[in-house]
Predicted model as a PDB file, atoms N, CA, C, CB and O in Angstrom, pLDDT in the B-factor column:
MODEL        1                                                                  
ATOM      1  N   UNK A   1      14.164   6.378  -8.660  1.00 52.00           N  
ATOM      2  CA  UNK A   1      13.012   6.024  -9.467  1.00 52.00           C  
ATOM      3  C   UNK A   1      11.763   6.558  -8.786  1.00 52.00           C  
ATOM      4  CB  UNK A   1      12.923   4.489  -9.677  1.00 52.00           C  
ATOM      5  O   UNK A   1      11.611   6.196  -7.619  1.00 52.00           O  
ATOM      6  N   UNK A   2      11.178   7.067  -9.121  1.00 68.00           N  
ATOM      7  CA  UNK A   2       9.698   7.599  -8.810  1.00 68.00           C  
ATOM      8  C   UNK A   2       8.668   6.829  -9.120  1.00 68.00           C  
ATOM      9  CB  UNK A   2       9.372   8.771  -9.450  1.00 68.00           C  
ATOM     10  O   UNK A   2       8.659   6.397 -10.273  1.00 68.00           O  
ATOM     11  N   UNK A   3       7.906   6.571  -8.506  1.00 69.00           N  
ATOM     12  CA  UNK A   3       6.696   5.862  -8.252  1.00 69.00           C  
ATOM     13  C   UNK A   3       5.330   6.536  -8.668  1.00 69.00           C  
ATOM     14  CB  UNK A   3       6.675   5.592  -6.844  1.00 69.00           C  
ATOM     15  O   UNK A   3       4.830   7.300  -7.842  1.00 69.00           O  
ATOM     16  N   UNK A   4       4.593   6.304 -10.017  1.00 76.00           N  
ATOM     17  CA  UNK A   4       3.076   7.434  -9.244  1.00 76.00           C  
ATOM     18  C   UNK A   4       2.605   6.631  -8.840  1.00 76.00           C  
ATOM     19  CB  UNK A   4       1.841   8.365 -10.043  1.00 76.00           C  
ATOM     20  O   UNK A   4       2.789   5.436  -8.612  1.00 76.00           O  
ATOM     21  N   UNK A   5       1.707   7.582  -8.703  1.00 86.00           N  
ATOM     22  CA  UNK A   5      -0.069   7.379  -7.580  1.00 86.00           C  
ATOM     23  C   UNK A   5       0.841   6.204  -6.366  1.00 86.00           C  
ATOM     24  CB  UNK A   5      -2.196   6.047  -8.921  1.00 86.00           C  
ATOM     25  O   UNK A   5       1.110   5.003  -6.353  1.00 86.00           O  
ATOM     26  N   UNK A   6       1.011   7.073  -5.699  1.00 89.00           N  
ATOM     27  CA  UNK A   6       1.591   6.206  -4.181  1.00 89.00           C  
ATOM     28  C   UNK A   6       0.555   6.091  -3.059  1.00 89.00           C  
ATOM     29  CB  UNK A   6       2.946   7.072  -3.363  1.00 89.00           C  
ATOM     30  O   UNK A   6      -0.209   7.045  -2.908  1.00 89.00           O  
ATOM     31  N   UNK A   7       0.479   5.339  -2.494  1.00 91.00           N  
ATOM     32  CA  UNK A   7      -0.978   4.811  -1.627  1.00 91.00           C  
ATOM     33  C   UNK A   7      -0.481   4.543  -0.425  1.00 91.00           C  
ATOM     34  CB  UNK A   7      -1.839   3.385  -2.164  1.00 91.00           C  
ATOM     35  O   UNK A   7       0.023   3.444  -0.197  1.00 91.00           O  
ATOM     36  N   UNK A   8      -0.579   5.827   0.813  1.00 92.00           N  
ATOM     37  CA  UNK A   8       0.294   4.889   1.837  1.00 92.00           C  
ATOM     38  C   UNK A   8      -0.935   4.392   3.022  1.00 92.00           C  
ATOM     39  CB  UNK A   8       1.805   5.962   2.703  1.00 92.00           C  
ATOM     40  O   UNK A   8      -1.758   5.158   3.523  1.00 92.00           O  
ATOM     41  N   UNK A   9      -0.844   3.328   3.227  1.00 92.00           N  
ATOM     42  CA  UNK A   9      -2.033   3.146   4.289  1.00 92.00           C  
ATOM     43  C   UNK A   9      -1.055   3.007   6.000  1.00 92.00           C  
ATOM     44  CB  UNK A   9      -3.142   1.327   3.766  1.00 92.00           C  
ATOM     45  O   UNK A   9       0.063   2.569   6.268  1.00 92.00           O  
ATOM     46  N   UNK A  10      -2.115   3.598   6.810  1.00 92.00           N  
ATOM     47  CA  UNK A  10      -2.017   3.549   8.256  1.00 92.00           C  
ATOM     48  C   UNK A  10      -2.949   2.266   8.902  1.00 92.00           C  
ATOM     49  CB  UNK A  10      -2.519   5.037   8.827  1.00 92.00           C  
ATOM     50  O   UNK A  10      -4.150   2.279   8.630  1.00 92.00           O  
ATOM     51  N   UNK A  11      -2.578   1.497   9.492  1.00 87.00           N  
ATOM     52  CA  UNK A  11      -3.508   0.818   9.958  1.00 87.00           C  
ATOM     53  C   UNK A  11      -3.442   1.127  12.092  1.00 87.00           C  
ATOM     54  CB  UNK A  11      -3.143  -0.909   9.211  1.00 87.00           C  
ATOM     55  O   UNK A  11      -2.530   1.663  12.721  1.00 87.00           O  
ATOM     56  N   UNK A  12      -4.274   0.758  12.437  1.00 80.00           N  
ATOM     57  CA  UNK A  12      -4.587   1.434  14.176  1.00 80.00           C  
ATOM     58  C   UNK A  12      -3.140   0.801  15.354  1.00 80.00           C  
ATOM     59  CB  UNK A  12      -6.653   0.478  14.982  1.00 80.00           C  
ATOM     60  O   UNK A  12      -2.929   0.972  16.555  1.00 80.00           O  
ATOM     61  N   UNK A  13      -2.427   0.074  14.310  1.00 84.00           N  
ATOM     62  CA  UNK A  13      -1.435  -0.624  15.391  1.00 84.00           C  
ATOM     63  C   UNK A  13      -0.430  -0.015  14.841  1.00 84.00           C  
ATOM     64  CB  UNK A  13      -1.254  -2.301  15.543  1.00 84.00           C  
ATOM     65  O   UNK A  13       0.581  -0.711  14.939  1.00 84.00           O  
ATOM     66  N   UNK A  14      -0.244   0.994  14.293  1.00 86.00           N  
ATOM     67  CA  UNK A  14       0.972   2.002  13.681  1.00 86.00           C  
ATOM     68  C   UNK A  14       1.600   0.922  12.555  1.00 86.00           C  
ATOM     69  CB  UNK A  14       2.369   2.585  15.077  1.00 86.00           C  
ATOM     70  O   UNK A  14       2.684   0.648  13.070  1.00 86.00           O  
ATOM     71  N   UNK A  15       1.534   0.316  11.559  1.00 91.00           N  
ATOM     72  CA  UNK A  15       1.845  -0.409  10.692  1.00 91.00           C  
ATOM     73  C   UNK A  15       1.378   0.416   9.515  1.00 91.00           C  
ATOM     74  CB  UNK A  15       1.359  -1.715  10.883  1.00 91.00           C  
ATOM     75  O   UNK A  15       0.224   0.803   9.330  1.00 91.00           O  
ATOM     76  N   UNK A  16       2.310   0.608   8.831  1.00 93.00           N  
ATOM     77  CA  UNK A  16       2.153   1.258   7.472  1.00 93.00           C  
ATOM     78  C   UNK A  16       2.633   0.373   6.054  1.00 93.00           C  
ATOM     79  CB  UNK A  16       3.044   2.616   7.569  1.00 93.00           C  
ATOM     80  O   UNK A  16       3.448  -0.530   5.859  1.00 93.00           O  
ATOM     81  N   UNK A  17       1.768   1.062   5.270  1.00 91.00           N  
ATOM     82  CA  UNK A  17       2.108   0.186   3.889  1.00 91.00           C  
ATOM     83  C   UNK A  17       2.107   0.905   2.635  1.00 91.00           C  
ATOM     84  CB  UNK A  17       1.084  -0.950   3.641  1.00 91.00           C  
ATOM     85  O   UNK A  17       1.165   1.497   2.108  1.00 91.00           O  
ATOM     86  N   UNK A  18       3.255   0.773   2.247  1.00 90.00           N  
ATOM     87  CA  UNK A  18       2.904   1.619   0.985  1.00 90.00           C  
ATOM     88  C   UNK A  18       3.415   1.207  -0.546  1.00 90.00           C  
ATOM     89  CB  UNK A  18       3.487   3.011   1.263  1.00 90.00           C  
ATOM     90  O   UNK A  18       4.431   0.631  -0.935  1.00 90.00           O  
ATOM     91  N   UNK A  19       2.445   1.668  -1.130  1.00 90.00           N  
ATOM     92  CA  UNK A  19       2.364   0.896  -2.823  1.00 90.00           C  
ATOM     93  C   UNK A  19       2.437   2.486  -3.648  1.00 90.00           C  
ATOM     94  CB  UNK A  19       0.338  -0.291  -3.295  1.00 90.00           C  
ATOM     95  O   UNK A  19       1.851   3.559  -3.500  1.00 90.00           O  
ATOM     96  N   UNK A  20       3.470   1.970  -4.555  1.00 90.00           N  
ATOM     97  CA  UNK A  20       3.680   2.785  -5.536  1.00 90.00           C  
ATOM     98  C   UNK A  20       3.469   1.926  -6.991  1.00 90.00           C  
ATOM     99  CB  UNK A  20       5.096   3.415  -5.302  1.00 90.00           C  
ATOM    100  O   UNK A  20       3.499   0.702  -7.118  1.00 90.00           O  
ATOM    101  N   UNK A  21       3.278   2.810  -7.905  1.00 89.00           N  
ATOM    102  CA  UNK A  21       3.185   2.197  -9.356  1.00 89.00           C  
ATOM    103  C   UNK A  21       1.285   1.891  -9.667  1.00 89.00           C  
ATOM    104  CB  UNK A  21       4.306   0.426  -9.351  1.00 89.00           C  
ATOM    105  O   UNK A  21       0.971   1.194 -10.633  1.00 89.00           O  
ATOM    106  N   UNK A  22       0.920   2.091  -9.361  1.00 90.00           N  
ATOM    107  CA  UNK A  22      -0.562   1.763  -9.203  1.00 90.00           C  
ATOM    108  C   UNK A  22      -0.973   2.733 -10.770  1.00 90.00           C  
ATOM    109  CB  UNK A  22      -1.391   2.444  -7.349  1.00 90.00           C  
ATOM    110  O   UNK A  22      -0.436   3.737 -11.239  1.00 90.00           O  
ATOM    111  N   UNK A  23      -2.078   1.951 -11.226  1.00 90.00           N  
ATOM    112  CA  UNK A  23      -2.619   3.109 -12.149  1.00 90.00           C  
ATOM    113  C   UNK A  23      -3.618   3.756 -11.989  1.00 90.00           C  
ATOM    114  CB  UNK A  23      -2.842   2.830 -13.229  1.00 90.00           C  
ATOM    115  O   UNK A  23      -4.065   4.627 -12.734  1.00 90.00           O  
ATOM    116  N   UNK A  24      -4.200   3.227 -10.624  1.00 92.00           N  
ATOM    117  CA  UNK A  24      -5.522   3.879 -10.695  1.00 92.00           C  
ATOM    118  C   UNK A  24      -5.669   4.040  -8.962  1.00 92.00           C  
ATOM    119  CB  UNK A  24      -6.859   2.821 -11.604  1.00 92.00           C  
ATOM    120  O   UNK A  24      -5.181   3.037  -8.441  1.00 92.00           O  
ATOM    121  N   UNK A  25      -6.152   4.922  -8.029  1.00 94.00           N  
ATOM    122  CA  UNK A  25      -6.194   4.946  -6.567  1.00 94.00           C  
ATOM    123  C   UNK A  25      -7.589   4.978  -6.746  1.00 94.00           C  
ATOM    124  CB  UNK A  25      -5.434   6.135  -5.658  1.00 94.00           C  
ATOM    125  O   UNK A  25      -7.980   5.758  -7.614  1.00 94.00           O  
ATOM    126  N   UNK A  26      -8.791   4.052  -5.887  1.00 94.00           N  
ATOM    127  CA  UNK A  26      -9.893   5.009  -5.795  1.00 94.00           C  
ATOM    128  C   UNK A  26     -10.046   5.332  -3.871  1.00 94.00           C  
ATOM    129  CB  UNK A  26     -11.492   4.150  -6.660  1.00 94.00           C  
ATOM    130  O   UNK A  26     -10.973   5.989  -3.397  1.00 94.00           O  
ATOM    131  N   UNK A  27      -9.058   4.776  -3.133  1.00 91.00           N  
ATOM    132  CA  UNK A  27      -9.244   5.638  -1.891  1.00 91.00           C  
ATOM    133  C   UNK A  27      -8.981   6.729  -1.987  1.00 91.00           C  
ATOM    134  CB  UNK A  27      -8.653   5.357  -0.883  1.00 91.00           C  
ATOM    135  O   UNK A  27      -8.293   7.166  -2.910  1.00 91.00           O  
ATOM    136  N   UNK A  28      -9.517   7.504  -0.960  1.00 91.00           N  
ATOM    137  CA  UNK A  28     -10.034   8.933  -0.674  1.00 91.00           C  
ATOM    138  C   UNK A  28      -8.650   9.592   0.960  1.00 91.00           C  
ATOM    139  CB  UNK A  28     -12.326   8.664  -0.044  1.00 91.00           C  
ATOM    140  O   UNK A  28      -8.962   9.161   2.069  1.00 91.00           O  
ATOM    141  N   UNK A  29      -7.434  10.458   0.898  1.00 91.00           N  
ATOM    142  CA  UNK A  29      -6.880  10.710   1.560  1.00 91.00           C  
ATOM    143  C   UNK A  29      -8.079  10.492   3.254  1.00 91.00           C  
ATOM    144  CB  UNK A  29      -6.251  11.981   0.913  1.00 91.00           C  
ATOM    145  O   UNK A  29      -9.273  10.783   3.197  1.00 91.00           O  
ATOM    146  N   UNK A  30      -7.416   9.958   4.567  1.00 92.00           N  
ATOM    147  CA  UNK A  30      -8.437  10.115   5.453  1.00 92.00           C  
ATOM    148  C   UNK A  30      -9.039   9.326   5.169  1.00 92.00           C  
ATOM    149  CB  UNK A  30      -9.073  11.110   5.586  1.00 92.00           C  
ATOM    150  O   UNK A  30      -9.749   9.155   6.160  1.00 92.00           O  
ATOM    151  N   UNK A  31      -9.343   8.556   4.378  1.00 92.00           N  
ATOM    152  CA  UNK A  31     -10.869   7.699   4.037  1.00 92.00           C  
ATOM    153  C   UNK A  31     -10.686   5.905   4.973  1.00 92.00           C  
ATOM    154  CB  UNK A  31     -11.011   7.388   1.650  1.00 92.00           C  
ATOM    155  O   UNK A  31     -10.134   5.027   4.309  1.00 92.00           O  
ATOM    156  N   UNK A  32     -10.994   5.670   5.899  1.00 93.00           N  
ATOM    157  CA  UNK A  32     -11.276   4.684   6.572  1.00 93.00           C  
ATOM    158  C   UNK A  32     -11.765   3.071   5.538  1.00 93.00           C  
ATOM    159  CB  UNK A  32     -12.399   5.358   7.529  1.00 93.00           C  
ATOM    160  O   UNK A  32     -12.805   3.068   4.880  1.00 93.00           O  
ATOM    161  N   UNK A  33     -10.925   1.979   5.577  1.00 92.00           N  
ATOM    162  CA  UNK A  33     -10.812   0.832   4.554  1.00 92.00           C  
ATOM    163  C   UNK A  33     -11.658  -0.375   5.554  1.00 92.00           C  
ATOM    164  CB  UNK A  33      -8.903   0.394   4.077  1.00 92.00           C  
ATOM    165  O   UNK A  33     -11.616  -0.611   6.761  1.00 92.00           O  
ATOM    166  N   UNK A  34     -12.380  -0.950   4.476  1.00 92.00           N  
ATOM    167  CA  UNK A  34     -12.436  -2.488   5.283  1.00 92.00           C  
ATOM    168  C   UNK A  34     -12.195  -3.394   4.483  1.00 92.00           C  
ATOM    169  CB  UNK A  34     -13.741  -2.959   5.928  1.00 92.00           C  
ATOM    170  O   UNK A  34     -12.482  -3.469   3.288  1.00 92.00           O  
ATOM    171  N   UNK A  35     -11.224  -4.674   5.672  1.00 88.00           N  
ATOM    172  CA  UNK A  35     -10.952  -5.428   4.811  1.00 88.00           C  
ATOM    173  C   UNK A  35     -11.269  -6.352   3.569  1.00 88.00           C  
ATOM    174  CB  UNK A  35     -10.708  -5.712   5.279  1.00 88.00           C  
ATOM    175  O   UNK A  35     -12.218  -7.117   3.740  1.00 88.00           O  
ATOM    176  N   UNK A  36     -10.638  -6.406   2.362  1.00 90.00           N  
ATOM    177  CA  UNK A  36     -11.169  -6.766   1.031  1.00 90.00           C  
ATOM    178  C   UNK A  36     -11.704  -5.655   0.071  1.00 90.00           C  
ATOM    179  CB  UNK A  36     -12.244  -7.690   1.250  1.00 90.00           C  
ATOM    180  O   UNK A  36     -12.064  -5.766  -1.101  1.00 90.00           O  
ATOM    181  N   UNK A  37     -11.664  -4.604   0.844  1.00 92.00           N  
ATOM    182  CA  UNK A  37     -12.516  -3.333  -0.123  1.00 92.00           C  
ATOM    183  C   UNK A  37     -11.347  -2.920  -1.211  1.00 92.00           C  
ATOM    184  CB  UNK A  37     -13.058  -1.637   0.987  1.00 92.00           C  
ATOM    185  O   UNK A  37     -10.373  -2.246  -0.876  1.00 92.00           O  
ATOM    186  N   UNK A  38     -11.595  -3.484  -2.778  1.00 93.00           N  
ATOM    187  CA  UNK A  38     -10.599  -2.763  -3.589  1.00 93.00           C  
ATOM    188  C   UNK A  38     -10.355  -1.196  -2.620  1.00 93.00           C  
ATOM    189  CB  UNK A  38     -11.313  -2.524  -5.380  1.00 93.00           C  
ATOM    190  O   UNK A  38     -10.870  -0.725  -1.606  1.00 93.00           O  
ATOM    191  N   UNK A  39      -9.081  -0.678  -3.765  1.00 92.00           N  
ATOM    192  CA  UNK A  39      -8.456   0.722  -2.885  1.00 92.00           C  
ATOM    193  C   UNK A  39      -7.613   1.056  -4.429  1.00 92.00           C  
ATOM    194  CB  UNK A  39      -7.125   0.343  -0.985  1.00 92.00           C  
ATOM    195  O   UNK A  39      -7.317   2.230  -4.649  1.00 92.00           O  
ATOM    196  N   UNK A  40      -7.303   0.143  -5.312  1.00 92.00           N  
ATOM    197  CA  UNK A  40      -7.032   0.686  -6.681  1.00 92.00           C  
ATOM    198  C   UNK A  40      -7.208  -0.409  -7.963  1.00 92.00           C  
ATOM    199  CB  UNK A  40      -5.504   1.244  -6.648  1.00 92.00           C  
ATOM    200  O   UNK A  40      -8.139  -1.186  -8.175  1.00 92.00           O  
ATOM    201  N   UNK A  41      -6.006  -0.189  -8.714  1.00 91.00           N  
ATOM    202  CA  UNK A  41      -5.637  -1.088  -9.608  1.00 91.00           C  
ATOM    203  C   UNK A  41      -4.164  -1.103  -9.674  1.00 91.00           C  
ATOM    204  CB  UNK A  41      -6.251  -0.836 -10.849  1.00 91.00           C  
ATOM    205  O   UNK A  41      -3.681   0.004  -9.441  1.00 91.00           O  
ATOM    206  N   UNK A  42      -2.992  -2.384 -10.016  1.00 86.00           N  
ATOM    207  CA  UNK A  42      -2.065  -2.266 -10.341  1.00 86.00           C  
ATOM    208  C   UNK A  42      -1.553  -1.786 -11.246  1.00 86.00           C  
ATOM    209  CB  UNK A  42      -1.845  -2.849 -10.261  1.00 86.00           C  
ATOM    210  O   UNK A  42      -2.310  -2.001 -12.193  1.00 86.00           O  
ATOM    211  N   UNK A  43      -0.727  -1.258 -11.573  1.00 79.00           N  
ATOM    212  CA  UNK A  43      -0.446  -0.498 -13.564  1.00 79.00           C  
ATOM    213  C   UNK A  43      -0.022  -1.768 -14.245  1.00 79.00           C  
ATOM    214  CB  UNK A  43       1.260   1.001 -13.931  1.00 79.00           C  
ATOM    215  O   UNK A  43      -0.208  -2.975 -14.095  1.00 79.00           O  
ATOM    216  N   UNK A  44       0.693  -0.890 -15.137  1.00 80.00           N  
ATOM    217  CA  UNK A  44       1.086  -2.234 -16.407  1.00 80.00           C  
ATOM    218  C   UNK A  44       2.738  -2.283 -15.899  1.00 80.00           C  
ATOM    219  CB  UNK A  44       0.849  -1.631 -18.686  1.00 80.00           C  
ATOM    220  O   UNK A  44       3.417  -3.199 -16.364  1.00 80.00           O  
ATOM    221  N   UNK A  45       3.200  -1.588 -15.225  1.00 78.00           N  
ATOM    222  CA  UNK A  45       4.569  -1.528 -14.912  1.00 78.00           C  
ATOM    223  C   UNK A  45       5.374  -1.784 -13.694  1.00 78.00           C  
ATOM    224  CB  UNK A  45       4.823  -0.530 -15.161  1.00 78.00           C  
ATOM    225  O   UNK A  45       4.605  -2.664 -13.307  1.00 78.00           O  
ATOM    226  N   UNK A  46       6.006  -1.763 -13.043  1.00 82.00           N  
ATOM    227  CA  UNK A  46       6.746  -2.191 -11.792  1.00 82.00           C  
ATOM    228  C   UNK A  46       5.563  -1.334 -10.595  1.00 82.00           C  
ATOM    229  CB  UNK A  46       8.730  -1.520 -11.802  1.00 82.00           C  
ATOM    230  O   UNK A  46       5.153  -0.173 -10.571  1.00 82.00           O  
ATOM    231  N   UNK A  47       5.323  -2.406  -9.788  1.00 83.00           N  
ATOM    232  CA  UNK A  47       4.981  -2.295  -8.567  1.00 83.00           C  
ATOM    233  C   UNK A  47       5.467  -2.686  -7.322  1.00 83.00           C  
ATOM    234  CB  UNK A  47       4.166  -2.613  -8.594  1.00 83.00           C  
ATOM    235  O   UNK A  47       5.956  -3.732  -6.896  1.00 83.00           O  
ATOM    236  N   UNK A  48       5.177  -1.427  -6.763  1.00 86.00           N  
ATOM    237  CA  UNK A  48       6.126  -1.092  -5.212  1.00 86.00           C  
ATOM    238  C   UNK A  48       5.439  -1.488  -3.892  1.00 86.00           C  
ATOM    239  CB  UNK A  48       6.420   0.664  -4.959  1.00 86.00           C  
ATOM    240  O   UNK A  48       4.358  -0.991  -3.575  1.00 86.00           O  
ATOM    241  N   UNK A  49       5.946  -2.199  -3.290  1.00 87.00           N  
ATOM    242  CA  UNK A  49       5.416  -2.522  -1.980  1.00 87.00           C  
ATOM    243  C   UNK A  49       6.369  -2.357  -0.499  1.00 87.00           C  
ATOM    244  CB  UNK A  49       5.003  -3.978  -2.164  1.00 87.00           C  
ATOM    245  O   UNK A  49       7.355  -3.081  -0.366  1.00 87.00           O  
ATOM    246  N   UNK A  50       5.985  -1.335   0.606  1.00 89.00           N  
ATOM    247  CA  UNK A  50       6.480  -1.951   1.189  1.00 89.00           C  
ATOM    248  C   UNK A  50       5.857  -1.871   2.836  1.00 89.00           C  
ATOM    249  CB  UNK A  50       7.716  -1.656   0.830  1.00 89.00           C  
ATOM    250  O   UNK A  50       4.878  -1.177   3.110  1.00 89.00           O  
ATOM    251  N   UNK A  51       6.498  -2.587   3.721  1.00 91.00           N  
ATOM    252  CA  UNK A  51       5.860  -2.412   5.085  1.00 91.00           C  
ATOM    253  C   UNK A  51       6.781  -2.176   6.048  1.00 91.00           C  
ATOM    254  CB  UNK A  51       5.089  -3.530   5.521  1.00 91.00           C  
ATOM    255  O   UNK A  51       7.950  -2.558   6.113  1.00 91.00           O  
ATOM    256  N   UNK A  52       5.960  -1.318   7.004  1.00 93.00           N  
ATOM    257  CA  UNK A  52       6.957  -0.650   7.955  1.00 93.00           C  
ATOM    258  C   UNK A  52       5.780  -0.664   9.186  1.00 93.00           C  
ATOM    259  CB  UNK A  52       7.672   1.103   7.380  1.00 93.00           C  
ATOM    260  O   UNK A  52       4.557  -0.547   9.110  1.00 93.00           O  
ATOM    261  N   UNK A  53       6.777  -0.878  10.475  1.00 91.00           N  
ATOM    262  CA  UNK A  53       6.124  -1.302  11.838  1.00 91.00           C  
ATOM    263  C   UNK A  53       6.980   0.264  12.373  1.00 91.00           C  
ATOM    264  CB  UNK A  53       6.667  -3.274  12.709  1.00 91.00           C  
ATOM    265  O   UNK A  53       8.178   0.548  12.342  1.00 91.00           O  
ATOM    266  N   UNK A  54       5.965   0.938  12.774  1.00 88.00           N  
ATOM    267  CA  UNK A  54       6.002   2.748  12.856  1.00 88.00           C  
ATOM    268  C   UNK A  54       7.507   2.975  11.957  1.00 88.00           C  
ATOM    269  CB  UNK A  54       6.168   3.563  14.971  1.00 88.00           C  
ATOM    270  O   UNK A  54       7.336   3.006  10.738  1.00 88.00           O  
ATOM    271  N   UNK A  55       8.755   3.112  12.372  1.00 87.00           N  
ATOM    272  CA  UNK A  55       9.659   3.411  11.154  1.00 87.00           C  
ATOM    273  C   UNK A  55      10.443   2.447  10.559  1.00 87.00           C  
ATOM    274  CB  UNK A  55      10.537   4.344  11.427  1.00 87.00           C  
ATOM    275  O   UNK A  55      10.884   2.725   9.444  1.00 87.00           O  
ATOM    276  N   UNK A  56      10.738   1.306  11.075  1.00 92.00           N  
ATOM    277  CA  UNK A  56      10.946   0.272  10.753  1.00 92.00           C  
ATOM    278  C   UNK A  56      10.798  -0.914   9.636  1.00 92.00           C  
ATOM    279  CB  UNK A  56      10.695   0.163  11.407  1.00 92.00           C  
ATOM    280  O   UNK A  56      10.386  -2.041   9.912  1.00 92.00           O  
ATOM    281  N   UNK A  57      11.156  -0.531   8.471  1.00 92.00           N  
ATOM    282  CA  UNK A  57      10.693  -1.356   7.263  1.00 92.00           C  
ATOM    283  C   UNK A  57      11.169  -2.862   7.906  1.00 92.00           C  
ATOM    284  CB  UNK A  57      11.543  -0.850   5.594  1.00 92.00           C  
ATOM    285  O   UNK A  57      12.111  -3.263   8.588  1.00 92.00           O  
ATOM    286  N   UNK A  58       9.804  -3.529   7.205  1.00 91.00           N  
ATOM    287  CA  UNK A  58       9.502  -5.199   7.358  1.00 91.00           C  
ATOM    288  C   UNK A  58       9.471  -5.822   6.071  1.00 91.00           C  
ATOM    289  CB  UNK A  58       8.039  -5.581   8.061  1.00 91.00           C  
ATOM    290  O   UNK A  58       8.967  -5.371   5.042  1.00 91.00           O  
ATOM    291  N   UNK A  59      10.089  -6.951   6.248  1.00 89.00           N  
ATOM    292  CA  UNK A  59       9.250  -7.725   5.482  1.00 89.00           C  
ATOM    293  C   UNK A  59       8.583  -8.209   4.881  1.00 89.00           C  
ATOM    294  CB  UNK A  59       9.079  -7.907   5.436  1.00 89.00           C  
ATOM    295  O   UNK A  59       8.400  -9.273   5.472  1.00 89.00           O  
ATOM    296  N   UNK A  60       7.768  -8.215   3.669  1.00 81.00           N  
ATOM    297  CA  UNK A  60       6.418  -7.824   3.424  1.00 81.00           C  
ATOM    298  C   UNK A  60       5.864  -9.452   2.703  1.00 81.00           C  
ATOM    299  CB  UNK A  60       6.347  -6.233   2.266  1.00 81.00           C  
ATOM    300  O   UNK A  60       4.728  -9.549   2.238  1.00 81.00           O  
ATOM    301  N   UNK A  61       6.614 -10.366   2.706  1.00 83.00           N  
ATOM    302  CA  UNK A  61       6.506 -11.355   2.281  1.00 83.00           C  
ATOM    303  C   UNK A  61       5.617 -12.239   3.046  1.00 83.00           C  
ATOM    304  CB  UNK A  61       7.586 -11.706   2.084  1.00 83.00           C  
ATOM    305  O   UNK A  61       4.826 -13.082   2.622  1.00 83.00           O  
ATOM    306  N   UNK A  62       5.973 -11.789   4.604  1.00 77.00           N  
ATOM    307  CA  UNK A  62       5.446 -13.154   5.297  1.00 77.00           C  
ATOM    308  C   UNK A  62       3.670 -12.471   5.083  1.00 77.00           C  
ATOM    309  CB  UNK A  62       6.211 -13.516   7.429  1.00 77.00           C  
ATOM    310  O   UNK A  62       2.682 -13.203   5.045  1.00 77.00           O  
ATOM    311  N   UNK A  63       3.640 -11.402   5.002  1.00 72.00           N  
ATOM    312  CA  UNK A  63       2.322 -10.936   5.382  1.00 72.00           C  
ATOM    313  C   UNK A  63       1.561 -11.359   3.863  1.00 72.00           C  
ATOM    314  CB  UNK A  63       2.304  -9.108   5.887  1.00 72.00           C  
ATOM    315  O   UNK A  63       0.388 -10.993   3.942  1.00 72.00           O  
ATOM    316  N   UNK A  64       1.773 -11.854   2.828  1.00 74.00           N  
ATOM    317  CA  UNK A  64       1.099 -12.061   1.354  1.00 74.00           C  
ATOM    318  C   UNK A  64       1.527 -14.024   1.283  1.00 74.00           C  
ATOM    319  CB  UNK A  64       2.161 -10.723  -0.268  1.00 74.00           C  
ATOM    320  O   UNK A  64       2.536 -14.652   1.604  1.00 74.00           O  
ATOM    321  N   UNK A  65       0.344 -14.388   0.772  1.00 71.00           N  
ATOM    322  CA  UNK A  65       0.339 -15.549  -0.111  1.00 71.00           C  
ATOM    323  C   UNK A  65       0.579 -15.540  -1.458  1.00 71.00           C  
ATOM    324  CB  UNK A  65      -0.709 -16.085  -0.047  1.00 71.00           C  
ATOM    325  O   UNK A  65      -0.141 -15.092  -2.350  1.00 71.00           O  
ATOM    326  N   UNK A  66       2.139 -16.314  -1.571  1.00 66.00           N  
ATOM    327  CA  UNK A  66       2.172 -16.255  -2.977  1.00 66.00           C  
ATOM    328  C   UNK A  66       1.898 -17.772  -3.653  1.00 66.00           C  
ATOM    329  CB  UNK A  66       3.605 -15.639  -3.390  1.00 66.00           C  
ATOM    330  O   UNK A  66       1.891 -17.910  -4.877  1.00 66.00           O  
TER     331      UNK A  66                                                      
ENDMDL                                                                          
END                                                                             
């Protein structure tokens, strides 16, 4: 299954995150985030999440309030 507009973020402790299904990106490749700063919109359809500690996919639950 293919994902568009995929959004992968780096954060400084090698933790990566990445969201697929999005309908709209407005970060900028390179572009430096602070926390709370929108970065897109969700689509109308399945959205992808996931997290990885450098290659290591995590968990991604403990890190969100549901």
């Amino acid at each position: 299954y293919g994902y568009k507009n995929l959004l992968i973020l780096h954060s400084s402790e090698d933790y990566y995150i990445i969201m697929g299904g999005m309908s709209d990106i407005f970060a900028e490749e390179g572009q430096s985030l602070l926390a709370g700063e929108p970065i897109g919109e969700m689509g109308e359809e399945e959205f992808y999440i996931e997290v990885r500690d450098k290659e290591t996919p995590i968990n991604p639950l403990k890190y969100f309030k549901l």
